[in-house]
N, C-alpha and C positions, 0 to 999 in steps of 0.2 A: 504493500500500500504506500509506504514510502516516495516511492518514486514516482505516482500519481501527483505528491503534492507541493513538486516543486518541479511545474513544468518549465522547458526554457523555449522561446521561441526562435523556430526558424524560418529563414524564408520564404523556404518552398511552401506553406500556407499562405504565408500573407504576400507574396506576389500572385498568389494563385487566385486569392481573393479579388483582390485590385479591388475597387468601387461598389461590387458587385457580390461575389464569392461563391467556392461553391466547387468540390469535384467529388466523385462518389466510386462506391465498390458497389461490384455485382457481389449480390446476395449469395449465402452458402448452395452449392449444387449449379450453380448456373454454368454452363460453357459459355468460356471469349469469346466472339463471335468476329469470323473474319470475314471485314468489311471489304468493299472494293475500293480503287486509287482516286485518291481526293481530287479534288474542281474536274468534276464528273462534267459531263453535257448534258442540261437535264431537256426532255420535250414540252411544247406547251401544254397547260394544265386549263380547265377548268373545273372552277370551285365549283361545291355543288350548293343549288340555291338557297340551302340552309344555313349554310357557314357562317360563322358569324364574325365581321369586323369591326374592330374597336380600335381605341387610343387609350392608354393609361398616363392618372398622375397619380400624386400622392400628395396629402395633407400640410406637412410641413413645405414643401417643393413649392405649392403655389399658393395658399390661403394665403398668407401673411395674417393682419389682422390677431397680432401673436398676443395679445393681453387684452383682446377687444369681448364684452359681451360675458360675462363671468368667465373666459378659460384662464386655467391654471397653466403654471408653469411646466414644462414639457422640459426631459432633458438635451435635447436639443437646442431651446431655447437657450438653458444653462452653457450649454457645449461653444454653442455661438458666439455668444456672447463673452468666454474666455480667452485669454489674448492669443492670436499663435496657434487655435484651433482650425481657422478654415481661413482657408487660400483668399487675400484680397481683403480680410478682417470683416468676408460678409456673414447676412444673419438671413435669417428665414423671417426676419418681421413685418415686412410688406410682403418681397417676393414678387410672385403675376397678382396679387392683389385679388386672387379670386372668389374671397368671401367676399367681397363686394363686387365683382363683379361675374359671375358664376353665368347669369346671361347670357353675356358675349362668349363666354365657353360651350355652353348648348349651341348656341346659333354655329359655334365652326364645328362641333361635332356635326349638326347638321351638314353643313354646306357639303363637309365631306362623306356625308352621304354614310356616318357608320352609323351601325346599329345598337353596338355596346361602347358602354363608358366607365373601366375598372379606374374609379377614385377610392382615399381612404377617407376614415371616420379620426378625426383627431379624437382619443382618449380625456383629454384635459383638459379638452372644449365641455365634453361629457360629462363630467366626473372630474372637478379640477385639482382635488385632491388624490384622485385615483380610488376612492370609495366614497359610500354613500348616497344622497340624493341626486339624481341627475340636475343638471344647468338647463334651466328650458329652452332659454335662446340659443344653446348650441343646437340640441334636437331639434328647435323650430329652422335651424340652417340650413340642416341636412334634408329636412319634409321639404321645406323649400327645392333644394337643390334634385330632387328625387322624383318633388311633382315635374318641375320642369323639362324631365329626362324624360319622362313618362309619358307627358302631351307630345315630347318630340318623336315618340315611339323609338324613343334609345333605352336598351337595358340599362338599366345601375347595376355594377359587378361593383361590392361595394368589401373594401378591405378590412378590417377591421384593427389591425395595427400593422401600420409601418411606420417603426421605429419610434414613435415619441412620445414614450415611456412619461406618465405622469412623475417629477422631477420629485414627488413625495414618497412615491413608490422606491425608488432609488436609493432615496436617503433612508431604507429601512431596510437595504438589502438589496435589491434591484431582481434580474432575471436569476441570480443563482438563490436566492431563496425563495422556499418550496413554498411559501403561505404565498405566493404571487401566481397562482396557477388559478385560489380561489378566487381572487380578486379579480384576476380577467374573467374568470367566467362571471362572475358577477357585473360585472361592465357589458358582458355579451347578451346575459337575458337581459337586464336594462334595457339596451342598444335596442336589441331585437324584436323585444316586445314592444318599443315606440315606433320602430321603422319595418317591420317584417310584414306591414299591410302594402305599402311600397313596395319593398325591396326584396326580391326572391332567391337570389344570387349573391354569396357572399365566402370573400377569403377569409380565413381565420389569420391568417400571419402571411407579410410578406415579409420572404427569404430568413425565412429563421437561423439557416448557418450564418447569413450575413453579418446579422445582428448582435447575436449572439459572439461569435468570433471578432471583429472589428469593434464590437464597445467591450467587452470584457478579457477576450484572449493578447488583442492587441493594440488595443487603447487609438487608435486611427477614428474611430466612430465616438459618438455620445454612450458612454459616462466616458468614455476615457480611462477604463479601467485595465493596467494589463498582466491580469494573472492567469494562466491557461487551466488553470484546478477550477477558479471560478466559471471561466468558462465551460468548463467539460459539464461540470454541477448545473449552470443555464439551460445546454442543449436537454438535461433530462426533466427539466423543471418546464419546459415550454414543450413538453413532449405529452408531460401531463395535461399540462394546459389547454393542447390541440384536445384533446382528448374528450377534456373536460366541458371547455365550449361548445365542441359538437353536440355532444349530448343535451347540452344548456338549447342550441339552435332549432334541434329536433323536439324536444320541450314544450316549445314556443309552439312550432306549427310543423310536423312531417316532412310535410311538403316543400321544405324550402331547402334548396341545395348548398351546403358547407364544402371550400377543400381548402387548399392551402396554394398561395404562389411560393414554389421553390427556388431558388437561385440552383440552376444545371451549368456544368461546363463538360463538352465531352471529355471524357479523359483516356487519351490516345496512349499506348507503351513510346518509349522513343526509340524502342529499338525493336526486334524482332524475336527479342530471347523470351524464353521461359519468366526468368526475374522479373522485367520488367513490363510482361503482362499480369502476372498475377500483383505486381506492384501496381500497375493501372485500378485492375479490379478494388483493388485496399482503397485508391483513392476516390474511385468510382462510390463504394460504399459511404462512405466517412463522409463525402462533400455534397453529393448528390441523393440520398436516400437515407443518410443518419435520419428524417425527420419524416419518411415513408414508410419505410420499413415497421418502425414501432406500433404505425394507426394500421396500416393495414396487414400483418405479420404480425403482430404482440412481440416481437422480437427485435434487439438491434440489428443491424448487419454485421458481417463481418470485417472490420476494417480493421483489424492489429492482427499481427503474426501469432500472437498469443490470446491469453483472454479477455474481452471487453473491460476496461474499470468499473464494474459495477459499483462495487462499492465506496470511489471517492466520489463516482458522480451522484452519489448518494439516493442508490436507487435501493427500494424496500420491496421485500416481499409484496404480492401484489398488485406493484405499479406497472407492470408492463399489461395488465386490466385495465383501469386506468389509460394508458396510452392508446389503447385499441380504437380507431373508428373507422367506420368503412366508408370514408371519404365519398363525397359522390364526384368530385374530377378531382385532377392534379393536375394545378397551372404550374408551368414550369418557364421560370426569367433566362432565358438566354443571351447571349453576350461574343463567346470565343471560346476557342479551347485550350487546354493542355496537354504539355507533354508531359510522359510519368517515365520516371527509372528507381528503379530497383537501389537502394543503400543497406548497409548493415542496421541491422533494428538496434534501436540504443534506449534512451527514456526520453520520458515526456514525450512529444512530438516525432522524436524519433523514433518511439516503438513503432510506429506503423509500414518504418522501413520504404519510405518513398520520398522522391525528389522530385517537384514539380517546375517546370519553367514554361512562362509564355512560348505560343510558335512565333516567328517572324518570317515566314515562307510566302505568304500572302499582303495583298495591300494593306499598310493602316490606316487606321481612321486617325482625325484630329487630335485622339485621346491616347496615342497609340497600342489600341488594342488592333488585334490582326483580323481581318476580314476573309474569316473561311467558313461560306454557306454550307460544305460539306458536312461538317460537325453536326449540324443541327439536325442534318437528314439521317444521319445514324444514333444521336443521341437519343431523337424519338424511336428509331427503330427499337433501341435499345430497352427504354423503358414500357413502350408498350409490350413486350414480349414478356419483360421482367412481373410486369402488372397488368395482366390481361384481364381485359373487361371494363376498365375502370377511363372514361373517359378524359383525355386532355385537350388541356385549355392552353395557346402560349400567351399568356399573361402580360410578360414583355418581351420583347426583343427590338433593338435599336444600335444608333451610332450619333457619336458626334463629332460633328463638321461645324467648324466657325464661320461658313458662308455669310455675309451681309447683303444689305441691298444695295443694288445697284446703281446707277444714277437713276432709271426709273422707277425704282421702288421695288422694282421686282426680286426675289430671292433665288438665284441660281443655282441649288445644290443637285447637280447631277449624282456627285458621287452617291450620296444618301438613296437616288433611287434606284442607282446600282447597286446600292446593299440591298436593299429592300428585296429587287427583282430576283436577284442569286438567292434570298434564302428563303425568300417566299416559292421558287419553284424547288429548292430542298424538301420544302411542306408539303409539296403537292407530288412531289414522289415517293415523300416518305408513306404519305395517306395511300396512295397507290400499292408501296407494300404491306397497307393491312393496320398503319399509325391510325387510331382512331383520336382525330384530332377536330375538335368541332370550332373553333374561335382561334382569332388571329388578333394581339392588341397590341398595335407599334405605342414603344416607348420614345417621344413620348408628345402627345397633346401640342406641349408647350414644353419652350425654353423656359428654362426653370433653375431652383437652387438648388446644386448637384453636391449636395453633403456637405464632406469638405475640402469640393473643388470648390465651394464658392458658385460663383457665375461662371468659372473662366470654360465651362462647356456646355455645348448647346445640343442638346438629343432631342428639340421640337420638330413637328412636321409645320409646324406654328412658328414665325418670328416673333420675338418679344421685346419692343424695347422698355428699358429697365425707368429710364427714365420719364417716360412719358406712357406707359403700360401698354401702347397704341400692340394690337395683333393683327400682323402681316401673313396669311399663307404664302409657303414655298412652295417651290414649283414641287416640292416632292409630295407634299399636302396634295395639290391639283392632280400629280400623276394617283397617288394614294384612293381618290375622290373616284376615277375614272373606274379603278381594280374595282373598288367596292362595289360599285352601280351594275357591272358586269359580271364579273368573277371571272372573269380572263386572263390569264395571264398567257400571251403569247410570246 
């Protein structure tokens, strides 16, 4: 047990994470499956007329409005607001200003023609202390913002935490202590039962490795905390949680569908040995399914040479009950992938015996993450095999590009719709072999506050000036508008 509680960090996690995070193990008994040679030619696709198109944001990203209307303090807000946390010394307290103007966000969801809209629920707009009585005027925000979605006939795909941990909850323990599993569920029948006449469709967490790992394993995210013991204790406490919410959601009404958005990264061997595919698998497990596995399996995966830390993550008899729910999708956030090789297994971080590094074989984006569609089309291949039956959602997938306007106003980001076209026909072959994938939600809306980049990147299909809030579509918005209205991709 020792060696669980002084973990040390390495890179190959926290490069692997970037912004985002996230690589995973195939489950115990599964075969590696061998894929064919990347930047494939894929044929044109059409979507079938069910499919469903969207845009996602998230709460802190665009509300602003950060102490307006009773919400409480959010550790974000804290995060922000401390010197030397985020890039350019920005905060999330305006932002695209979209509690005031939520509006103009309906009307371009319209324009481009989607039908779903995954936003989140701020916690501490709700609940500003993070228990007890709900805030009305937050709830009346969100009715607000929900009716509006409703008359425009756009789904609400409605998150319920991404990342902005009521800053009371924190200071009492945060994500690694176990009393905060009840306390989200309790914020979820809240939620639920005020908005569950609306809202039918709802994430339980987004990217819980992310969160989890980047505010507690490696201090990069809000609390800024970095010990990987805490962290490891988080991942099985928000596993409860999933858990626990579900049950809370189904409660409320049967009928309304709970999953989860995951942060996925493929995770490729980098080599062609023995080691460093079953090293993939370990990472495939750990980064990609640690938070799968448990709802639908009652089981960890297996991601250590040896045996799971059950007991510093301070898992009890019982709790992998607890953990169990038979999710009705799994959204999964895509980004890029990884390569994985094989190390000797050591402690902490090291037992799992893998070394991960960004590819660089493909174009970059402005953020320099690598631009390989292929990944995605074997990622789903992957996990729909892994998890057959269980419908996926891509929740997000994106890039950013610092295109500005032009002397006429106009937004020229090609490159973005050549992301888009490469990994949206990866979708469309993956679904051809058998991916039951029902929704497609480009990350993201709107140019927005990206952690702690700050401003300095732009993943909107939306122009946003900061200054003046005015919202510009890009041409990749317009191409985006065209796909949807069709379901074409030629």
């Amino acid at each position: 047990m020792s060696r669980w509680n002084n973990f040390n960090r390495r890179e190959f996690i926290s490069t692997a994470l970037g912004a985002v995070g996230s690589f995973s193990v195939m489950p115990p008994g599964h075969l590696f499956i061998e894929l064919p040679e990347p930047q494939r030619r894929y044929a044109p696709f059409q979507f079938p007329g069910e499919f469903i198109w969207g845009a996602a944001t998230a709460a802190y990203q665009i509300e602003g409005a950060w102490a307006e209307d009773g919400k409480g303090e959010s550790i974000w807000d804290r995060f922000s607001h401390t010197t030397g946390k985020v890039k350019g010394a920005a905060t999330g307290d305006v932002a695209c200003d979209s509690y005031h103007r939520y509006k103009e966000d309906v009307a371009l969801l319209k324009a481009l023609n989607l039908t779903s809209y995954r936003f989140s629920i701020s916690w501490p707009r709700i609940q500003p202390d993070g228990a007890g009585a709900s805030n009305p005027k937050g709830l009346d925000y969100y009715k607000r913002l929900a009716d509006a979605l409703l008359e425009a006939k756009i789904r609400p795909l409605c998150t319920l935490y991404h990342w902005d941990l009521p800053q009371k909850l924190e200071e009492v323990g945060g994500w690694p202590n176990r009393d905060l599993a009840a306390r989200f569920s309790d914020y979820v029948d809240l939620t639920v039962r005020a908005l569950g006449d609306r809202i039918t469709h709802w994430c339980l967490f987004n990217e819980p490795f992310a969160f989890t790992f980047l505010g507690y394993g490696r201090g990069t995210h809000a609390p800024a905390r970095k010990n990987f013991a805490d962290f490891m204790r988080a991942t099985h406490v928000v596993n409860i949680a999933q858990g626990q919410a579900f049950r809370a959601i189904k409660a409320v009404n049967s009928k309304l569908q709970a999953g989860t958005a995951f942060s996925m990264v493929n995770c490729e061997p980098a080599t062609k040995t023995e080691a460093d595919r079953q090293a993939a698998d370990r990472a495939h497990a750990f980064a990609n399914v640690w938070f799968v596995h448990p709802a639908l399996r009652g089981e960890y995966p297996k991601a250590f040479p040896g045996d799971t830390p059950l007991e510093p993550m301070g898992v009890k008899s019982g709790d992998m009950d607890l953990c169990r729910a038979p999710l009705d999708f799994l959204g999964i956030n895509y980004y890029r992938r990884q390569l994985i090789s094989a190390i000797p297994p050591g402690a902490g971080e090291d037992a799992m015996g893998v070394h991960n590094s960004d590819a660089y074989e493909g174009p970059l984006t402005d953020f320099a993450w690598e631009v390989w569609p292929d990944s995605l089309h074997d990622l789903l291949f992957r996990i729909s095999r892994e998890y057959k039956g269980t419908p996926l959602e891509i929740t997000e997938n994106g890039c950013s590009y610092l295109d500005g306007p032009d002397e006429h106003g106009r937004i020229p980001d090609e490159r973005r719709i050549q992301f888009m076209r490469g990994h949206l026909q990866a979708l469309g072959s993956a679904m051809l072999h058998g991916a039951n994938v029902r929704a497609y939600h480009h990350w993201s809306l709107l140019d927005n506050f990206e952690w702690a980049e700050g401003y300095a990147q732009r993943f909107g299909l939306t122009y946003v000036d900061f200054r003046t809030q005015k919202r510009t579509i890009k041409d990749s918005g317009h191409w985006y508008a065209k796909l949807a209205a069709t379901g074409s991709l030629a």
